[in-house]
C-alpha positions in Angstrom: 33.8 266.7 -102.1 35.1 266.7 -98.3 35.0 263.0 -96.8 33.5 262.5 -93.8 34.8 260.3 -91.2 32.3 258.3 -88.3 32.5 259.3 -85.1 34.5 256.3 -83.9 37.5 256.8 -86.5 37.7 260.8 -85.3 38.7 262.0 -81.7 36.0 263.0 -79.3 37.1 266.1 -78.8 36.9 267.3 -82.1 33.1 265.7 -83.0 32.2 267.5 -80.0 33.3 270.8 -81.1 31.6 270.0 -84.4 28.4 269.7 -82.2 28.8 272.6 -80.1 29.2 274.8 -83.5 26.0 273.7 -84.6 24.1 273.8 -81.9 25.2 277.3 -81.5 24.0 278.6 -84.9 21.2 276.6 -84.3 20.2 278.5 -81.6 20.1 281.7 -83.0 16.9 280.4 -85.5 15.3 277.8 -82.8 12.9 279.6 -81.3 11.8 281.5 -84.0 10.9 278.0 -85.8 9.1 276.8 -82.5 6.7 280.1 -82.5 2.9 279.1 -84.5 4.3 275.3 -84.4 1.6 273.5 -83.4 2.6 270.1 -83.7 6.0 271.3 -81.9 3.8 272.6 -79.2 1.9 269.4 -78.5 5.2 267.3 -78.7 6.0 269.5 -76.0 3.4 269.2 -73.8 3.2 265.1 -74.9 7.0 265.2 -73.0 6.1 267.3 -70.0 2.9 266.0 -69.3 5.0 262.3 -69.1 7.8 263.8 -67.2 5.6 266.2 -64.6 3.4 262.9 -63.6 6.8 261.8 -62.5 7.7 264.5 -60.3 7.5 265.4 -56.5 7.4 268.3 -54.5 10.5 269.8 -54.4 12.3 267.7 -57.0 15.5 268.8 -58.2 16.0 268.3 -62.2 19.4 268.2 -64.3 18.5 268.8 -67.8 21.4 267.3 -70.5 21.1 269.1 -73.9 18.9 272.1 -72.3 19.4 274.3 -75.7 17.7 277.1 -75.8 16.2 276.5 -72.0 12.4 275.9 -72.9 12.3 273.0 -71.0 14.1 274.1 -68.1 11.8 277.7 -67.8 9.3 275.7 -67.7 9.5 273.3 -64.7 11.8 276.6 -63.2 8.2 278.1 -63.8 6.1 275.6 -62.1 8.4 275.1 -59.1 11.3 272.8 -59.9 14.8 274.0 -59.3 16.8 272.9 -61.9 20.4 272.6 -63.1 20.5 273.2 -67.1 23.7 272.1 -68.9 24.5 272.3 -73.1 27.5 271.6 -74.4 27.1 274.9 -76.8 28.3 278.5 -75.9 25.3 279.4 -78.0 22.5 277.7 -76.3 24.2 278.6 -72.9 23.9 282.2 -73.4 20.0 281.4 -74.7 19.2 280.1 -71.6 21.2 282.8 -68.9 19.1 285.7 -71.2 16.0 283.4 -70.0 17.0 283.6 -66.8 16.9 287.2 -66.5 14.1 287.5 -69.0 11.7 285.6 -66.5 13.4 286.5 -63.1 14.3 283.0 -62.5 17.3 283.7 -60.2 18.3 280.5 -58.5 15.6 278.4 -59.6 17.5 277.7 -62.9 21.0 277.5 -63.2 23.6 277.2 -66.4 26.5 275.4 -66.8 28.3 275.0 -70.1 29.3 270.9 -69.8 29.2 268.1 -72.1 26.8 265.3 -71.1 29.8 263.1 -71.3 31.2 265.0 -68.7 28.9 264.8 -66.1 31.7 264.3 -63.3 32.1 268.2 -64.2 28.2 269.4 -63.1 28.7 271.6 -60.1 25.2 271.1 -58.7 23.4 268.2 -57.6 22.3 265.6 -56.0 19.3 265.6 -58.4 16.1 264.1 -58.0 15.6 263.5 -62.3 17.6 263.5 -64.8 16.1 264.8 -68.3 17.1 264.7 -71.6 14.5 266.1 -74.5 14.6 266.6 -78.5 16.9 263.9 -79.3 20.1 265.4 -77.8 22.2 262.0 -76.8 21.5 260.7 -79.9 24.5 263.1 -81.0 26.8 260.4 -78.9 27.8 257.0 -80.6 27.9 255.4 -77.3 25.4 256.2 -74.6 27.7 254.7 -71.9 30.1 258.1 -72.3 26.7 259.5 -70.8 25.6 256.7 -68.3 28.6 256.0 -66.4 28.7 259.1 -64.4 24.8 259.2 -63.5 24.7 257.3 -60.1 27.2 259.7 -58.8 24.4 262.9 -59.5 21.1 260.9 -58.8 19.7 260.0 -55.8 18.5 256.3 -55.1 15.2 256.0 -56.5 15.3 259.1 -58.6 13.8 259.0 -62.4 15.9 259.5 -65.6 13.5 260.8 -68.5 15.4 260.8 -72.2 13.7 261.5 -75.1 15.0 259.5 -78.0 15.1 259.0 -82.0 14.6 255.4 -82.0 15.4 253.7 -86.0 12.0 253.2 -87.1 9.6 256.6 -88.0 6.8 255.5 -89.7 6.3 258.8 -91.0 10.3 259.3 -92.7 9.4 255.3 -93.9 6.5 256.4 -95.9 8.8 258.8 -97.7 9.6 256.0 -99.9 6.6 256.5 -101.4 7.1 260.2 -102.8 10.5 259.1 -103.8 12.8 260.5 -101.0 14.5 257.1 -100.2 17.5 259.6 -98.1 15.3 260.2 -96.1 13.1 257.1 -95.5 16.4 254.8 -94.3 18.7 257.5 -92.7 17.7 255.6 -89.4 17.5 252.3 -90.1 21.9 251.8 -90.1 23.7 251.3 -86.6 26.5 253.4 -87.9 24.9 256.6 -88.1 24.0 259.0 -90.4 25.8 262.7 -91.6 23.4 265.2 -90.1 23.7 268.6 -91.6 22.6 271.5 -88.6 23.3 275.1 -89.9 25.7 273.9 -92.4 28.0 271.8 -90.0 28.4 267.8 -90.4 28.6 265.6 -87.2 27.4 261.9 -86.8 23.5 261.1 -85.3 23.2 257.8 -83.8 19.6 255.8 -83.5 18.7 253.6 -80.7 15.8 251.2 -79.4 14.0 251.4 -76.0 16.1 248.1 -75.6 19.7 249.5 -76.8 18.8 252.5 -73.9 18.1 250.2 -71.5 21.2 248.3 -71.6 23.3 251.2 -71.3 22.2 252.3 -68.4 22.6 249.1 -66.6 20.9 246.9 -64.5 20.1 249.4 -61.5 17.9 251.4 -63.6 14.6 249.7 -63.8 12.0 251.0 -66.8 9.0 252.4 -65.5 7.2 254.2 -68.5 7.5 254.2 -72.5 5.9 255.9 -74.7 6.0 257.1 -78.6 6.3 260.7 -79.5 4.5 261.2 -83.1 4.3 257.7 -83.9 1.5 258.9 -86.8 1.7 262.6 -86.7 4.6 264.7 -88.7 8.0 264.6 -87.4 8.8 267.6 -85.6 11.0 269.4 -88.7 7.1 269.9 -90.4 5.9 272.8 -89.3 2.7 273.4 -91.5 1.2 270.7 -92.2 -1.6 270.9 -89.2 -2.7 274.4 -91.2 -2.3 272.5 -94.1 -4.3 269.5 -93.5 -6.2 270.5 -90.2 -8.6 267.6 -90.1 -6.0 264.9 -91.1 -3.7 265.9 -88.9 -6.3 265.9 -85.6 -7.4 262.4 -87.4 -3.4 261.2 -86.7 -3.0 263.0 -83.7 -5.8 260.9 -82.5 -4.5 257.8 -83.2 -1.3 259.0 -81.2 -3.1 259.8 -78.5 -4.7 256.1 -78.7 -2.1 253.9 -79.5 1.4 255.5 -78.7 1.6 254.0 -74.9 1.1 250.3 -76.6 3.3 248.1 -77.9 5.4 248.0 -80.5 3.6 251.5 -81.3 5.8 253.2 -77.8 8.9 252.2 -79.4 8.4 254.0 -82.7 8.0 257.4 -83.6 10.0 260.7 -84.3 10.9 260.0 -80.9 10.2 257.7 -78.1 10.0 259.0 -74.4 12.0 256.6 -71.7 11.6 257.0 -67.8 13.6 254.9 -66.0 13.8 254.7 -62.2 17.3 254.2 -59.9 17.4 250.9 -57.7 21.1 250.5 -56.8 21.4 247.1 -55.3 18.1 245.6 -57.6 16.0 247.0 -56.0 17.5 249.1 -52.6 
């Protein structure tokens, strides 16, 4: 059996690449697996909802980890310009096709960049910052993503990430139907071997609080909130057809409870807005 290696013992460059392959298979099947996803859909709307009540008139958006552009067609869609960037040839040529499919022209532009390469974005200044789906949890240290964002954001301009923090409640509870892979593949600081199309690269898990730090004191949180805290992770596609009145019982308690603490720190994911205040506070 091949050994794997964690990211800090292998060169960037080539756990990158590793990335970028598997993001590009991945984009051939993505959307097909979001279509009649219902939960997928409301996760969706959970993070846009959060991000569009951030928004102004105008705003200009870079999106890290755009994939396959769904995010990114959709505030092109509703007015935003923005400035999509994957690390994946695959995804990239996802989103151009999206461009022309919905006759986009310069509201949404493509750029094929690493998030850890931000000093390489050919657009900008940008009013937000967006990150969806987990994407810098691919990174072992958020700082490779951090250190180049005051250069592209404007004072006072919001950074929205969507994150897998260590501790889903519903992945816990698969202790209970014996899956114990599954139930404590977060809970280790060292990562865990994700498997994406049939190539291996190391996910990392992070609190609101481990976020936070990387980005430094300038950026001041302004809104938290869990994503699925009770309902399925996002990888379960039928289990609202499956269990219809269950699952509107959990989405409920979701919708209750996932902006209180500790419950907007757990979840599939958590959802992080943070605003820029060079100076504390300029």
């Amino acid at each position: 059996m091949m050994e794997y290696k964690k990211t800090e013992d292998l060169d960037q460059d080539i756990h990158l690449a590793d990335v970028a392959e598997a993001f590009s298979r991945k984009a051939l099947v993505y959307d097909s697996f979001g279509q009649n996803h219902e939960h997928l859909d409301y996760m969706r709307q959970k993070v846009r909802s959060h991000v569009l009540a951030l928004l102004h008139d105008g705003d200009h958006i870079l999106e890290l980890n755009a994939g396959t552009g769904a995010d990114a067609v959709f505030f092109a869609q509703k007015g935003y310009p923005v400035h999509a960037i994957d690390l994946s040839p695959g995804m990239v040529a996802e989103i151009k096709r999206k461009v022309s499919q919905y006759h986009l022209g310069e509201s949404l532009t493509v750029q094929q960049c690493s998030y850890t390469e931000l000093e390489q974005v050919k657009s900008g200044p940008f009013q937000v910052v967006f990150s969806n789906m987990g994407g810098v949890n691919c990174t072992h240290d958020l700082s490779l993503i951090t250190r180049n964002l005051k250069s592209l954001l404007v004072p006072r301009g919001i950074v929205t990430w969507v994150v897998m923090p260590h501790i889903c409640p519903w992945e816990l509870l698969q202790v209970f139907r014996g899956n114990l892979k599954t139930a404590k593949r977060r809970l280790s600081n060292s990562g865990t071997l994700a498997n994406v199309e049939g190539v291996h690269f190391w996910t990392y898990y992070y609190s609101p609080g481990q976020v936070m730090r990387a980005f430094g004191s300038d950026f001041h949180p302004i809104k938290l909130q869990g994503l699925s805290v009770f309902t399925p992770t996002a990888d379960v596609k039928y289990f609202s057809v499956h269990h219809p009145h269950f699952y509107r019982f959990l989405r409920a308690l979701d919708e209750r409870l996932s902006n209180l603490p500790p419950f907007n720190s757990l979840g599939d994911f958590f959802i992080l807005s943070l605003k820029y205040l060079p100076l504390a506070g300029g």
